[in-house]
OpenMM code with the backbone's topology and positions (N, CA, C; nanometers):
from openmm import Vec3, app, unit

residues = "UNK UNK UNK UNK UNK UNK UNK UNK UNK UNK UNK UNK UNK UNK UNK UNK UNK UNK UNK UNK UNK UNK UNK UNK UNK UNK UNK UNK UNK UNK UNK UNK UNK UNK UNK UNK UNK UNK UNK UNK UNK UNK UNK UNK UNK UNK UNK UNK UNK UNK UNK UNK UNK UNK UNK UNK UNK UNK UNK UNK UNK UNK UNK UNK UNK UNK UNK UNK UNK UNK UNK UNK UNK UNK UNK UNK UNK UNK UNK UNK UNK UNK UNK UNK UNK UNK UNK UNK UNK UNK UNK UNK UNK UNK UNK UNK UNK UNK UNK UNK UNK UNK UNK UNK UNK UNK UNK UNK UNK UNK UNK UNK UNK UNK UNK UNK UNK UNK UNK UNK UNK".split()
positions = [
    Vec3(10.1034, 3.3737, 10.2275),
    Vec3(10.0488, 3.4756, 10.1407),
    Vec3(9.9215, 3.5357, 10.2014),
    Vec3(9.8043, 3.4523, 10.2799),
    Vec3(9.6816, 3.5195, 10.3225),
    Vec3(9.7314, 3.5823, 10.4409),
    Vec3(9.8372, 3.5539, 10.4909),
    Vec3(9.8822, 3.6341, 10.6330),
    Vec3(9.9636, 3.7748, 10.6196),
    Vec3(10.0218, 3.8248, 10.4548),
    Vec3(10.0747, 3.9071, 10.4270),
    Vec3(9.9173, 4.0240, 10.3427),
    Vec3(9.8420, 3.9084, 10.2923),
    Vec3(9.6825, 4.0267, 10.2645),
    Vec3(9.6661, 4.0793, 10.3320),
    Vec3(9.6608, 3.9661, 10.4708),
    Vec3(9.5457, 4.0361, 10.6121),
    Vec3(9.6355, 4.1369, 10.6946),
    Vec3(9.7648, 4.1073, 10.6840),
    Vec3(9.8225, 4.2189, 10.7707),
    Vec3(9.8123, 4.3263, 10.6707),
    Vec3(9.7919, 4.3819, 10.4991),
    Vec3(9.7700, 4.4867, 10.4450),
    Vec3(9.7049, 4.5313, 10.4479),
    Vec3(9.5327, 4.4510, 10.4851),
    Vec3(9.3829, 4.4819, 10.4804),
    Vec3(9.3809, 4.5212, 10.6260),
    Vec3(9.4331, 4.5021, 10.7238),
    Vec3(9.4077, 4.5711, 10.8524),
    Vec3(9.5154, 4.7127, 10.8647),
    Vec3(9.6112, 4.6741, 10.8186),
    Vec3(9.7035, 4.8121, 10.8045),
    Vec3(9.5766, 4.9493, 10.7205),
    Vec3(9.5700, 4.8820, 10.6044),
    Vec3(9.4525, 4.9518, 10.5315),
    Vec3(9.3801, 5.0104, 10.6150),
    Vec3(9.2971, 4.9417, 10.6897),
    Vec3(9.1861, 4.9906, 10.8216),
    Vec3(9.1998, 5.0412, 10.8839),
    Vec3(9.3131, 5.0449, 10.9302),
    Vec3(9.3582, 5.1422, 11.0881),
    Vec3(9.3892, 5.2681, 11.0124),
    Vec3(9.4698, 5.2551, 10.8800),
    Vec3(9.5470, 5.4097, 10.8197),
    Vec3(9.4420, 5.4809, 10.7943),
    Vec3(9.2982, 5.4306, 10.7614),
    Vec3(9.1144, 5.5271, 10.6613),
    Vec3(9.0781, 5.5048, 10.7842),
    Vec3(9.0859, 5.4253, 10.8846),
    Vec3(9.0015, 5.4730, 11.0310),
    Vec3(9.0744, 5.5955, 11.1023),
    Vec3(9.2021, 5.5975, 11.1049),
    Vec3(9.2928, 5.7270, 11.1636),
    Vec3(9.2371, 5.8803, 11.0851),
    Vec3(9.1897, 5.8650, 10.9414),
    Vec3(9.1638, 5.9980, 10.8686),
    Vec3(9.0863, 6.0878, 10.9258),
    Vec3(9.0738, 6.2554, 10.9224),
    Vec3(9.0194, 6.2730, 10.9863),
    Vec3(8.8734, 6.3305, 10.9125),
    Vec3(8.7730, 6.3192, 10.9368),
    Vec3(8.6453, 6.3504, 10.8396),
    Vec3(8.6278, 6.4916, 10.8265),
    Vec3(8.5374, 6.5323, 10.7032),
    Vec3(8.5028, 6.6597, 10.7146),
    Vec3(8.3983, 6.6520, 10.7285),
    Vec3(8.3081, 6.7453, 10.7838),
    Vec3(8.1677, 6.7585, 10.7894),
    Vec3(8.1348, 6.8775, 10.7756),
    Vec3(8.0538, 6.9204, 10.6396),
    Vec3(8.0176, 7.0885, 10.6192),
    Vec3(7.9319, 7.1048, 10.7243),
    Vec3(7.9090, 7.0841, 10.8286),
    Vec3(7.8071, 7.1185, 10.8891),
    Vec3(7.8913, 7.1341, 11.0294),
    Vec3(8.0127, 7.0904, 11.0145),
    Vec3(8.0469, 7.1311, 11.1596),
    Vec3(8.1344, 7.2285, 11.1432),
    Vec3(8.1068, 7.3206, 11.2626),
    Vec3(8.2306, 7.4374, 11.2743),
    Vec3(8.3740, 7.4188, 11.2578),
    Vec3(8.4250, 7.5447, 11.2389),
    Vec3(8.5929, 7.4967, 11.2042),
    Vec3(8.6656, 7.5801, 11.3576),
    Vec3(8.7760, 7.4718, 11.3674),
    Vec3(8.8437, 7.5176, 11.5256),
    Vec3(8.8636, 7.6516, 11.5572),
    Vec3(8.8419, 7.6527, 11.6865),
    Vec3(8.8366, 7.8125, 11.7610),
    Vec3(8.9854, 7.8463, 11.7536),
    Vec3(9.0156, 7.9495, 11.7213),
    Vec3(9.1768, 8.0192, 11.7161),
    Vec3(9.2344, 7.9757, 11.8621),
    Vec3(9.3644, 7.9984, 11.8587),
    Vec3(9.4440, 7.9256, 11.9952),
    Vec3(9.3734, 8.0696, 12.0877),
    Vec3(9.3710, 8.0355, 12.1930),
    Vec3(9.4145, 8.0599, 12.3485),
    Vec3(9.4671, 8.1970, 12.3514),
    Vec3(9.3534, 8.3258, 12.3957),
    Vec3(9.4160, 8.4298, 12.3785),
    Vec3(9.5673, 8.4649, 12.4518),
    Vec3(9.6066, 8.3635, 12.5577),
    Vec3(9.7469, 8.3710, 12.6102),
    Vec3(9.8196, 8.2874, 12.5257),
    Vec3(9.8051, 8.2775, 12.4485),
    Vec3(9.9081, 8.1432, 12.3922),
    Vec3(9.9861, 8.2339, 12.2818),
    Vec3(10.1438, 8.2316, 12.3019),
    Vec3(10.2448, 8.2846, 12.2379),
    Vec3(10.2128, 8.2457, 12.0569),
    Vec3(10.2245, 8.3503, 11.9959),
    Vec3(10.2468, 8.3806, 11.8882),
    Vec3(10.3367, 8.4457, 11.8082),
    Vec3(10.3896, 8.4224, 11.7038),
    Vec3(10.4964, 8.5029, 11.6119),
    Vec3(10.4482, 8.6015, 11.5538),
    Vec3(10.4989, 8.7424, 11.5420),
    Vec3(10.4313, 8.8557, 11.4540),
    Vec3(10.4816, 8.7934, 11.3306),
    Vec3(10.3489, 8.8739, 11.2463),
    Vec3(10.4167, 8.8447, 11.1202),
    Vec3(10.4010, 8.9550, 11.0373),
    Vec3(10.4622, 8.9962, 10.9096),
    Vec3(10.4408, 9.1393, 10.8252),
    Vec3(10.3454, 9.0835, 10.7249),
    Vec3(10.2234, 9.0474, 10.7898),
    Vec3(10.0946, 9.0017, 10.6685),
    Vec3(10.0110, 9.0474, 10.7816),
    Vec3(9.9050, 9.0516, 10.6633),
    Vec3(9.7667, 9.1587, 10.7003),
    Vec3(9.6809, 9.0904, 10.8161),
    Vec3(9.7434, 8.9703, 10.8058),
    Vec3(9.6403, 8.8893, 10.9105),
    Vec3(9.6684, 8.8556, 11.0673),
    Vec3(9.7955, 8.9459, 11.1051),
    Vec3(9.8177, 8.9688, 11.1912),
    Vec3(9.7058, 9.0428, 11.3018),
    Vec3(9.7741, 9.0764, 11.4299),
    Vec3(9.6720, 9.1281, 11.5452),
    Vec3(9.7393, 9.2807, 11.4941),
    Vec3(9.6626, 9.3915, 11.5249),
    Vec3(9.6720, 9.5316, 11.5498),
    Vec3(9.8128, 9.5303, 11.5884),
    Vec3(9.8127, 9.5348, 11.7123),
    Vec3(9.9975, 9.5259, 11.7828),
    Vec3(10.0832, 9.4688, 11.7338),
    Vec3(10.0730, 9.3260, 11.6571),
    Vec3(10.1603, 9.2897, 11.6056),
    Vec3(10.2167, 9.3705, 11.4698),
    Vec3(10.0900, 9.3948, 11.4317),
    Vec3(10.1009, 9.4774, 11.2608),
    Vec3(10.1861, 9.6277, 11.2809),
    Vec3(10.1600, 9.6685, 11.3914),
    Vec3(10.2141, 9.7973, 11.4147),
    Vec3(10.3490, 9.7828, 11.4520),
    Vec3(10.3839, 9.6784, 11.5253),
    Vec3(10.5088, 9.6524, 11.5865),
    Vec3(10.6090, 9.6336, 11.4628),
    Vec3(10.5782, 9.5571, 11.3563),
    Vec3(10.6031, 9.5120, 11.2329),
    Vec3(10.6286, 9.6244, 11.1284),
    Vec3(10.5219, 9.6790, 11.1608),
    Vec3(10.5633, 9.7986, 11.0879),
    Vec3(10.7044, 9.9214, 11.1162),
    Vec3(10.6652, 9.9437, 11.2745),
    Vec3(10.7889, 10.0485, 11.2891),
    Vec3(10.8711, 9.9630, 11.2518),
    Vec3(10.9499, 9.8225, 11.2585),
    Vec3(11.0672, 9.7844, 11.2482),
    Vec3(11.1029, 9.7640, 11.1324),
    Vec3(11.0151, 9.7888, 11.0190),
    Vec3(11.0661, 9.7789, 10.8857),
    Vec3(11.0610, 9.8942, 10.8350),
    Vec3(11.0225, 10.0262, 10.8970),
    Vec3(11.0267, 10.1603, 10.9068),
    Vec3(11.1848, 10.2056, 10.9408),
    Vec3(11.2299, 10.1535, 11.0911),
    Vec3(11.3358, 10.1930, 11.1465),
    Vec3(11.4376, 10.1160, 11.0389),
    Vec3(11.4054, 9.9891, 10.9973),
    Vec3(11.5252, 9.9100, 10.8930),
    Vec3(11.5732, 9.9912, 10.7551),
    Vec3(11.4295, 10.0329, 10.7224),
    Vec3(11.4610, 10.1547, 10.5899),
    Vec3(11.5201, 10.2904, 10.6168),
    Vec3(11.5096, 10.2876, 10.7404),
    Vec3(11.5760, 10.4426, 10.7590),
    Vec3(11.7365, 10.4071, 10.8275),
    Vec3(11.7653, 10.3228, 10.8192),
    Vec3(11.8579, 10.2526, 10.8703),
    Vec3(11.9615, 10.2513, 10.6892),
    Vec3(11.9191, 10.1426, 10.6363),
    Vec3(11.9595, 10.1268, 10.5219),
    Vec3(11.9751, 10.2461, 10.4291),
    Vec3(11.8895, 10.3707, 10.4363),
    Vec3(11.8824, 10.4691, 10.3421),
    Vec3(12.0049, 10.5733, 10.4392),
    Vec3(12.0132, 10.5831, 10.5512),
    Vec3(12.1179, 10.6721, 10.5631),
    Vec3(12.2542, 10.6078, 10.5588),
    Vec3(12.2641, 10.5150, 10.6016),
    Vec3(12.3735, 10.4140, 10.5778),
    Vec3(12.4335, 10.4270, 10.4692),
    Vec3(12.3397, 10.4463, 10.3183),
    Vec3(12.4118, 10.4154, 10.2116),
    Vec3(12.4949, 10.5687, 10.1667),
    Vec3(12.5950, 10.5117, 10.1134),
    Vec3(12.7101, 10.6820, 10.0924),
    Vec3(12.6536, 10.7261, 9.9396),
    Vec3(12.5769, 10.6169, 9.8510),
    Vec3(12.5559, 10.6924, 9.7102),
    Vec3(12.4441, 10.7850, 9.7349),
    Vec3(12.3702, 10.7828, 9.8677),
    Vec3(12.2878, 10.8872, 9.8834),
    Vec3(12.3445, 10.9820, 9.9839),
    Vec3(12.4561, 11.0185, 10.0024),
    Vec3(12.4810, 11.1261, 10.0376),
    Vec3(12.4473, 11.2512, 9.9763),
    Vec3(12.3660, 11.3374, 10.0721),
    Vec3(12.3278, 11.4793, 10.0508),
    Vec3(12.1623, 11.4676, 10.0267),
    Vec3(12.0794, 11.3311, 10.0139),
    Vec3(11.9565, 11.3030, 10.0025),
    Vec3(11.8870, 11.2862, 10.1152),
    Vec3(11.7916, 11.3573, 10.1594),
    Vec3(11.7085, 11.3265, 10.2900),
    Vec3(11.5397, 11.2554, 10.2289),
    Vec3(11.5724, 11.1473, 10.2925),
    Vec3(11.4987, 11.0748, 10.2464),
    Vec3(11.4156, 11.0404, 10.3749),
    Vec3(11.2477, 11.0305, 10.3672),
    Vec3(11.2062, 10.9714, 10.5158),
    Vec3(11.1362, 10.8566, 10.4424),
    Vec3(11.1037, 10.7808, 10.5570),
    Vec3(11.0179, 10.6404, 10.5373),
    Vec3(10.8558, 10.6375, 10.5946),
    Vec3(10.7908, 10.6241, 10.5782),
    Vec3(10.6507, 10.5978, 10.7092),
    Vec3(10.5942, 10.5056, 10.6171),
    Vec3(10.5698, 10.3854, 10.6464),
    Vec3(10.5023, 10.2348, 10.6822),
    Vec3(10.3562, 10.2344, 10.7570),
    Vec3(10.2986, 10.1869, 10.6927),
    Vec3(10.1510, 10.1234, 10.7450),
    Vec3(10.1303, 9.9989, 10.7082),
    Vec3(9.9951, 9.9364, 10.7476),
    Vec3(9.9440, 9.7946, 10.6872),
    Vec3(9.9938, 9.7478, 10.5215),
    Vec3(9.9883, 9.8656, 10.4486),
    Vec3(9.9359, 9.8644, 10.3052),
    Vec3(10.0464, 9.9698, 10.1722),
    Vec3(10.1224, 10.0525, 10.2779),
    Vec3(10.2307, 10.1772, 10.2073),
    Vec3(10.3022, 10.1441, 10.2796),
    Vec3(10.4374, 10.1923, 10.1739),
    Vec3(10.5681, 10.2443, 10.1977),
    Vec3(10.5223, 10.3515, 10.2056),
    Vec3(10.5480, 10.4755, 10.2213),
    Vec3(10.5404, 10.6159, 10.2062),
    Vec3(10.6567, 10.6684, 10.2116),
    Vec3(10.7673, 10.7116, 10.0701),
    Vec3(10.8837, 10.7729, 10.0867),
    Vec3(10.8465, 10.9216, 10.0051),
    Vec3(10.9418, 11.0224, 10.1099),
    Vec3(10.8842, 11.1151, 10.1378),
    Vec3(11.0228, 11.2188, 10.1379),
    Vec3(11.0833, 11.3400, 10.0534),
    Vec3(11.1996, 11.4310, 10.1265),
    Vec3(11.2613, 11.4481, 9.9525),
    Vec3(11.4040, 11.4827, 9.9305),
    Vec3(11.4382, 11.5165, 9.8372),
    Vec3(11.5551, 11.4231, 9.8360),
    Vec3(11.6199, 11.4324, 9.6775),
    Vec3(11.7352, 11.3641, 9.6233),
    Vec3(11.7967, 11.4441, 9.5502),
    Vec3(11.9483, 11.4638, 9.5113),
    Vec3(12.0139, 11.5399, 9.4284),
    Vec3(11.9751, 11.4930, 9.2439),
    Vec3(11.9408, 11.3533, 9.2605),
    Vec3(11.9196, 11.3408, 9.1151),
    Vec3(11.8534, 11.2167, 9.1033),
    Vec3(11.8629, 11.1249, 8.9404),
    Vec3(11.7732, 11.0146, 8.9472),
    Vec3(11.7942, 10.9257, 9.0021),
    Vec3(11.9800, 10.9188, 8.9786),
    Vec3(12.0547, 10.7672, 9.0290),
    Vec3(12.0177, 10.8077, 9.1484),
    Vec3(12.0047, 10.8734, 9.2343),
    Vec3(12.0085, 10.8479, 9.3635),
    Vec3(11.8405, 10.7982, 9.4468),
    Vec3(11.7790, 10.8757, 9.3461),
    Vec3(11.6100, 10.8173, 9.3496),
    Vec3(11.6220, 10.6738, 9.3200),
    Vec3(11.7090, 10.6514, 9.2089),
    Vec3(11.6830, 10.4978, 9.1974),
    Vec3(11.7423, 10.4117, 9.2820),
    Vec3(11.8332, 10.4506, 9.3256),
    Vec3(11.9000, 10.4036, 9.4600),
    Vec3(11.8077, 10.4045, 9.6011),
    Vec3(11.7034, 10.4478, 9.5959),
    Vec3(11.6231, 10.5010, 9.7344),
    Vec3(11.5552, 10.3524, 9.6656),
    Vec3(11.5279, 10.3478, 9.5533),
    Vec3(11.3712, 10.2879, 9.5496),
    Vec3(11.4416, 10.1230, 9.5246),
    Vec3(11.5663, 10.1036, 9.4794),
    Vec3(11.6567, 9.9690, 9.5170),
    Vec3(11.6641, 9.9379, 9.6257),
    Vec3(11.6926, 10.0045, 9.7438),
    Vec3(11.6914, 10.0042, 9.8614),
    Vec3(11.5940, 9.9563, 9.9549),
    Vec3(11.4623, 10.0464, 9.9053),
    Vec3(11.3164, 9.9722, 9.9668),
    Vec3(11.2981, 9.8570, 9.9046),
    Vec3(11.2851, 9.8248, 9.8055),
    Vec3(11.2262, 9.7132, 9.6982),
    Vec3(11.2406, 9.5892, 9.8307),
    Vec3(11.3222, 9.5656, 9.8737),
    Vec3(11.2795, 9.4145, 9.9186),
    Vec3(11.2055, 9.4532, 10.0889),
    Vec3(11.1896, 9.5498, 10.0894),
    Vec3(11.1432, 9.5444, 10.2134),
    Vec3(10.9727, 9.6192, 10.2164),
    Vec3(10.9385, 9.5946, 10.0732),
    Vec3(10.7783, 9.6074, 10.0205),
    Vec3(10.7120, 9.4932, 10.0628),
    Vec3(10.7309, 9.3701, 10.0307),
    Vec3(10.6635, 9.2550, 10.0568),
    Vec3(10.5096, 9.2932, 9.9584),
    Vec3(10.4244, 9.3161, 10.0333),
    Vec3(10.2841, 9.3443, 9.9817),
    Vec3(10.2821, 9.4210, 9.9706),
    Vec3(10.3174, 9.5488, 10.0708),
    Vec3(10.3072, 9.6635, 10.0469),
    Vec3(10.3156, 9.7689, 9.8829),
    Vec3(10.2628, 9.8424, 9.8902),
    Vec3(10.3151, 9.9482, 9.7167),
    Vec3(10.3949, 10.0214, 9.8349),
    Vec3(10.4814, 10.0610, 9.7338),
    Vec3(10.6101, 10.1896, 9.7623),
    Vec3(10.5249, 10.3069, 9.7111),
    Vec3(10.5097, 10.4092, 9.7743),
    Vec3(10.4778, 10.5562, 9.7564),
    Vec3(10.5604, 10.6336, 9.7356),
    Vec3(10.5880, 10.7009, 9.6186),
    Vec3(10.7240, 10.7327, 9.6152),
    Vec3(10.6897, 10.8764, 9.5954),
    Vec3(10.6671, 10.9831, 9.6702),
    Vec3(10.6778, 11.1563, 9.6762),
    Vec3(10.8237, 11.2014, 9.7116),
    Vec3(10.8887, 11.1552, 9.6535),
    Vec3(11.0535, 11.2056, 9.6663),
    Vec3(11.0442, 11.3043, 9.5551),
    Vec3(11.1347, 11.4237, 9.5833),
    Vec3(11.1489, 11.5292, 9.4886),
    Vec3(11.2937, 11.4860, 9.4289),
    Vec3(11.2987, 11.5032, 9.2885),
    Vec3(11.4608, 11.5293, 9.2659),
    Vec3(11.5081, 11.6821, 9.2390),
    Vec3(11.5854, 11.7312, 9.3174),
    Vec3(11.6686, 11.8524, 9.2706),
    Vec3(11.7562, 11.8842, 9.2681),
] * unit.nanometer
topology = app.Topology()
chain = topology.addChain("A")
for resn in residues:
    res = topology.addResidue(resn, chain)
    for name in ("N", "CA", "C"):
        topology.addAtom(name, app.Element.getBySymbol(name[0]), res)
């Protein structure tokens, strides 16, 4: 039984000696290695290039998806993407088909707001 304590009380010790401390007073780690491979990502906290890169491709995906679809036939619809907007932009024959534009973007908002200057006529 004292040989099953002591192996818990040293297990104990090694697992709170392994922890790692905080200290408000010490700095927090330097970001990786300006060569060191990274994933873009479509959040704000990305690099410039990455954010932009991110952007056209969810630009080119919406303009992809919006001509693709046949219930918007006869609707010219454009897209332009930044950090922070959708920006949809051109005309539609009517509502269903506006609402069809704005079904279409919806999952590819993330954070972004949808700007929606589409005309219906």
């Amino acid at each position: 039984m004292r040989r099953v304590f002591a192996l818990l009380l040293l297990s104990a010790a090694c697992a709170w000696a392994q922890q790692p401390t905080t200290d408000p007073n010490q700095n927090p780690p330097s970001p990786a290695a300006p060569g060191a491979a990274q994933q873009p990502t479509p959040t704000p906290q990305g690099s410039q290039q990455d954010k932009s890169g991110v952007n056209s491709q969810i630009q080119d995906n919406i303009k992809d998806v919006l001509s693709g679809d046949p219930a918007l036939n006869g609707a010219s619809v454009d897209a332009s993407v930044d950090d922070s907007n959708i920006i949809l932009t051109g005309t539609v024959q009517s509502e269903g088909q506006l609402n069809r534009v704005m079904q279409l973007v919806g999952p590819y908002a993330g954070y972004r707001k949808v700007v929606n200057k589409v005309q219906v006529r």
